[in-house]
N, C-alpha and C positions, 0 to 999 in steps of 0.2 A: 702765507699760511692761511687756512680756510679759516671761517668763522659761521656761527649756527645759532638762529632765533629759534625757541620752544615754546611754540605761543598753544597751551593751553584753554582749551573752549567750556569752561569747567560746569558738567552733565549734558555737554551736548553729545548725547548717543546716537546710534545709528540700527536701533533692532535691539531685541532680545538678545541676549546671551546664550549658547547651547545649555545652559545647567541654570537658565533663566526659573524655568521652574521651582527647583529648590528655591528660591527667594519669592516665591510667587509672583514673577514679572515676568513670565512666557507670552511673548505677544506684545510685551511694550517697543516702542518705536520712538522717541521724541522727536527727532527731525522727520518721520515721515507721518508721523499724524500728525505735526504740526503742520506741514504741507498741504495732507487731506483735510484738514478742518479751514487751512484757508479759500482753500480751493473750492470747500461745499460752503463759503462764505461764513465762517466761524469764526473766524481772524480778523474782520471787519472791525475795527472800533474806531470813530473817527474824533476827532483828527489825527489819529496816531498811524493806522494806517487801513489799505481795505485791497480786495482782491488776493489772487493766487499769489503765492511766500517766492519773491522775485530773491535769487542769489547769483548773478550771472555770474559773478567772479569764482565764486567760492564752484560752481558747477562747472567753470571753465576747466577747474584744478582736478576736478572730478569726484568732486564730492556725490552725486547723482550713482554713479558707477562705484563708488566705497560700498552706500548704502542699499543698493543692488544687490554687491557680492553678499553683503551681511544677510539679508532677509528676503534674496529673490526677485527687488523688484524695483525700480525707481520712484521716488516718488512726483508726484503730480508738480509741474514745472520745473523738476532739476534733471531733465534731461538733454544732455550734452548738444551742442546742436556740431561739436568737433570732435577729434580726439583731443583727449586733454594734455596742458601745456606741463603738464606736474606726473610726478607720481604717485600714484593714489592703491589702496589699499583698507582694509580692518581688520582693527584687533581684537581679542578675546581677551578677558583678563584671566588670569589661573590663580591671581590671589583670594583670598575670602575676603567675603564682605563689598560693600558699594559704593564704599566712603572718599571721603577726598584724599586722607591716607593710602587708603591703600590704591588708589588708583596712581597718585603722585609718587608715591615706594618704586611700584612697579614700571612704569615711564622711565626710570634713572637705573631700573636694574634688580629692582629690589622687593619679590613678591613674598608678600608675607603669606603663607602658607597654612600657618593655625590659624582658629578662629579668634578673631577678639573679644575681649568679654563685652557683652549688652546686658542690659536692665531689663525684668521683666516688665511687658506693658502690664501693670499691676498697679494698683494702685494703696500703698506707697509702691512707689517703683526701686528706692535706694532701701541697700541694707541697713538697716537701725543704725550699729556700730560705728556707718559710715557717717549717716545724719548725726549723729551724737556727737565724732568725735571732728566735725563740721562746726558745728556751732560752737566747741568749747574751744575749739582751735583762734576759731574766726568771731569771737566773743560777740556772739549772736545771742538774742533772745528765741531764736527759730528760724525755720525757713517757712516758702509757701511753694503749693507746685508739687513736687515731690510724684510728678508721675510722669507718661509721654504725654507729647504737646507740642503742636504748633507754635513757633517762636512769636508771630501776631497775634495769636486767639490768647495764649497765656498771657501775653502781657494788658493785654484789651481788658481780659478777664479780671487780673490779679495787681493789674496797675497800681491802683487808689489803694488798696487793702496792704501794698509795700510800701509806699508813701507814709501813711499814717503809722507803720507800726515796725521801719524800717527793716522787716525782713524780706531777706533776697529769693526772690522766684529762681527755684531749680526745678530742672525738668530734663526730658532726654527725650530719645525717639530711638525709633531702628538701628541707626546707627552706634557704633562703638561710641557713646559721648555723653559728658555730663554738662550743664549747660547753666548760666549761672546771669537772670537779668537784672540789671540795676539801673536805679535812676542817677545819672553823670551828676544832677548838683545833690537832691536829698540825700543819696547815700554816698556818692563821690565816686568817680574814675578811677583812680590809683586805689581807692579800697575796696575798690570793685577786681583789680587786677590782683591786689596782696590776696583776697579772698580766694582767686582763681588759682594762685600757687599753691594755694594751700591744699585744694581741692586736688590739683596736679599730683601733690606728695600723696596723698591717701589714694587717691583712683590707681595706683600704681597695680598697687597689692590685686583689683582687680583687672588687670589688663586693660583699660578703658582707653582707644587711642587720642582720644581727644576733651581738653576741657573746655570750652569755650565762654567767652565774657560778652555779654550782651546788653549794653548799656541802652537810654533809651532817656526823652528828653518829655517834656509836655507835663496834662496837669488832666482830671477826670473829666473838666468842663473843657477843655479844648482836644484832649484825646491825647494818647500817647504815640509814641513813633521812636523808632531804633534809630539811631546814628550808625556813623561811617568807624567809629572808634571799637569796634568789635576788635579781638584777639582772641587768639589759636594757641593754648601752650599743648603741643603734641607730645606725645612720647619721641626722645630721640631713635632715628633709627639704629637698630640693634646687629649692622651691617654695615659695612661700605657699599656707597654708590656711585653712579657717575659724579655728582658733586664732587664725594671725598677725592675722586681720580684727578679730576681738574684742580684739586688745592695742592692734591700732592704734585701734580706737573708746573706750578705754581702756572697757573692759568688764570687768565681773568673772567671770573663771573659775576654775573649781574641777575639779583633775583628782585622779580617786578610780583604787586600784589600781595598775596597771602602764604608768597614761597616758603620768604623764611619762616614764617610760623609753623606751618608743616612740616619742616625740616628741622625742629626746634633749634635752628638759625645754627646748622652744623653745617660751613664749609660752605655757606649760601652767599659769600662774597659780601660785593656791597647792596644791600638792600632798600627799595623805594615801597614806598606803600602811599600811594594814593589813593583817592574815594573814586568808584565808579571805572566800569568798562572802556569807557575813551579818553581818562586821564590815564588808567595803566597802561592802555596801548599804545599811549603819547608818550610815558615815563619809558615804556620799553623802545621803540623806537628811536628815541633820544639819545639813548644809550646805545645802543645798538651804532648807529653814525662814530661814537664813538670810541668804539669797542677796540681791544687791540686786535691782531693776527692771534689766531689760535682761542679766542676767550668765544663765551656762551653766555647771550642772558635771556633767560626761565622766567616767563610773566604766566601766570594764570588771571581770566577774567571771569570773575565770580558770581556779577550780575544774572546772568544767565540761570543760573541756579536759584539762588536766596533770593533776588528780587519777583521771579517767574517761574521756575519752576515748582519752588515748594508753595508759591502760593496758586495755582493752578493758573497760568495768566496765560492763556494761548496767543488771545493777541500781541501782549507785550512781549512774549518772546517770539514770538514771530518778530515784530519792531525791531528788537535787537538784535537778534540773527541781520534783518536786512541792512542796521547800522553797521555789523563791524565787515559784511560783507563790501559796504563803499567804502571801506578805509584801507581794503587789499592793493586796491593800488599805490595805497603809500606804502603799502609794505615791501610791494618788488619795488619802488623807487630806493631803497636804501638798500637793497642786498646787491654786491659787487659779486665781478666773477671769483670762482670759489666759493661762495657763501651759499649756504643751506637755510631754510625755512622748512620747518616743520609745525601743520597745526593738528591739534588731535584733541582729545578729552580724557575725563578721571573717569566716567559714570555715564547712566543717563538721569534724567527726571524729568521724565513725560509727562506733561500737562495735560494732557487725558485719561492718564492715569489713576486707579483709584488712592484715596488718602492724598499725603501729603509727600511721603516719602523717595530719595531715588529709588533710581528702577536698575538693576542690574543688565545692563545692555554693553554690545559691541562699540569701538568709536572707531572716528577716521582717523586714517594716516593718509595727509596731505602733506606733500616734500617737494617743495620747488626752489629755483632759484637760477641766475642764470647757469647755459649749461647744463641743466638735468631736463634730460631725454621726460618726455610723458611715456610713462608704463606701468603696468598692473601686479601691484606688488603683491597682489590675495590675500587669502586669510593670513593674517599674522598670528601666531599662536601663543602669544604673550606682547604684553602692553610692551615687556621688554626689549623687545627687538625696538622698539624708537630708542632708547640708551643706545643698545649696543651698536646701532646705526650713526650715532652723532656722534659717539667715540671714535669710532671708524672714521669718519666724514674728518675727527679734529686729528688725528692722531695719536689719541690715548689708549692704554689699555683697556681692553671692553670688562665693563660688571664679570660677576660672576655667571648671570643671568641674561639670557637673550642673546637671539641670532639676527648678524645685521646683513640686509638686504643689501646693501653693498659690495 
């Protein structure tokens, strides 16, 4: 029986979106301006790395011809020097919004369709009632923050001022999300996390898909800095997805990274969460060797985004892009015949971009493994058709949502 890695590239986009506009991201590109900025020597930082954005593996699969179809055009060093050994393609998303939710919804079959509630960029940003009934909940003297904001400039900012007077930095941005920082020993971890439930029950009322816990270590004289201990309590999904398919076929899955938390850990199997892009690709991997017949395991790697793209890091993501690109060959060394690989993304967030925010953009659909013929799968017209593709690929009844190339 077949078995299928879902390695998640999490904002590595490939172009705008046709309805990029409405989100004021017409014109964004992550993987191709970050290519044009290495190329015009922009991506130079040394020692980390210099020259044009080298991906042979990732271009072999056809990654170069995805990001093509999406915007017209290859960019600078990811042109194929073969036909590719994989089959490649891009999606559209048709869900609202640019978020990790909804990009990870719609991948498993699951496009949310209404908007999610946001905060205005206002400053207060939360509703009174909500702040109010925050602090009496979560026996607070106050909060600090209370607007949009960069998860490093707020805490840089507002560090020393929650230190001394124990109240927790909230804040949001664009996204559907309320966002909650603390320091792991003055304020604690675990009451950093009870605070975050609490936050979870009241954000309900406004739709908000995500609340996240942003813990964060240091002192004003040495500077502060986030830790790997963040969490995600998301809204469960309001749906079945591919997930729920493979529990009900009693399938084994295996979710690597910040799965489960997006999935608020419904049907998400057995779960690893390690720190960093090449311990989750190692945890998934791992597991993968020994998956059984018929099971799936779901890693997304988050670096890419949080570490680079919301802080505008060209060259770093450029770095990283060319790290996980040398690691492709471990990844056909563990896929047997029958087995699928799929890699793709939630978003983009282009690091040339203006602000801090994702960008509403197309992603790859790269599917290889041994056995699958190289061909041009095109525009995909929902993230969904990768669901209804690995369902097909396992066996299971496909989502409600999406058509598989298959």
């Amino acid at each position: 029986m077949p078995r299928a890695l879902l390695i998640v590239l999490d904002s590595v986009g490939i172009g705008g979106a046709p309805d990029g506009a409405r989100y004021g991201d017409a014109g964004s590109d992550t993987v191709g301006h970050i290519a044009e900025g290495c190329a015009a020597g922009r991506g130079d930082r040394a020692p980390l790395r210099a020259g044009p954005l080298r991906l042979p593996h990732l271009t072999a699969l056809g990654l170069g011809l995805a990001t093509r179809g999406a915007t017209g055009r290859v960019p600078p060093g990811l042109e194929p020097a073969a036909l590719p050994r994989g089959a490649y393609g891009h999606a559209v998303e048709t869900a609202a919004g640019k978020d990790t939710p909804s990009g990870h919804w719609e991948i498993v079959g699951l496009p949310m369709l209404e908007d999610w509630g946001h905060f205005p960029d206002a400053q207060p940003a939360f509703p009174p009632e909500l702040t109010r009934a925050l602090i009496e909940a979560g026996g607070l003297s106050g909060i600090l923050g209370d607007r949009h904001a960069s998860g490093i400039a707020i805490i840089d900012a507002l560090g020393a001022e929650h230190v001394r007077t124990g109240r927790p930095i909230c804040y949001t941005s664009a996204d559907s999300v309320f966002q909650i920082a603390a320091h792991e020993e003055s304020f604690g971890l675990e009451r950093l996390y009870d605070l975050c439930r609490i936050a979870r029950d009241l954000c309900d009322a406004y739709r908000v898909g995500r609340v996240i816990a942003r813990p964060f270590v240091g002192s004003e004289a040495t500077g502060f800095r986030r830790t790997g201990n963040r969490k995600d309590f998301a809204v469960t999904p309001p749906a079945p997805t591919l997930l729920d398919i493979l529990a009900e076929a009693r399938r084994a899955v295996v979710s690597v990274g910040k799965i489960g938390d997006i999935f608020a850990h419904r049907a998400t199997g057995r779960e690893i969460k390690p720190g960093g892009n090449d311990a989750c690709l190692t945890a998934a991997l791992a597991a993968f060797r020994d998956l059984p017949d018929g099971g799936l395991v779901f890693v997304n790697l988050v670096d890419f985004d949080t570490e680079y793209g919301h802080r505008r890091d060209l060259p770093g993501y450029a770095a990283e892009l060319e790290a996980f690109d040398a690691r492709v060959p471990e990844i056909d060394a563990v896929l047997r015949p029958g087995d699928l690989c799929i890699v793709t993304a939630d978003h983009g967030n282009d690091p040339t971009w203006t602000g801090t925010e994702h960008t509403r953009e197309q992603v790859p659909v790269l599917a290889f493994g041994p056995g699958i013929a190289g061909r041009d799968l095109g525009r995909r017209e929902s993230f969904a058709d990768i669901g209804a593709s690995v369902a097909a690929h396992l066996g299971v009844r496909a989502p409600e949502h999406g058509t598989s190339w298959l």
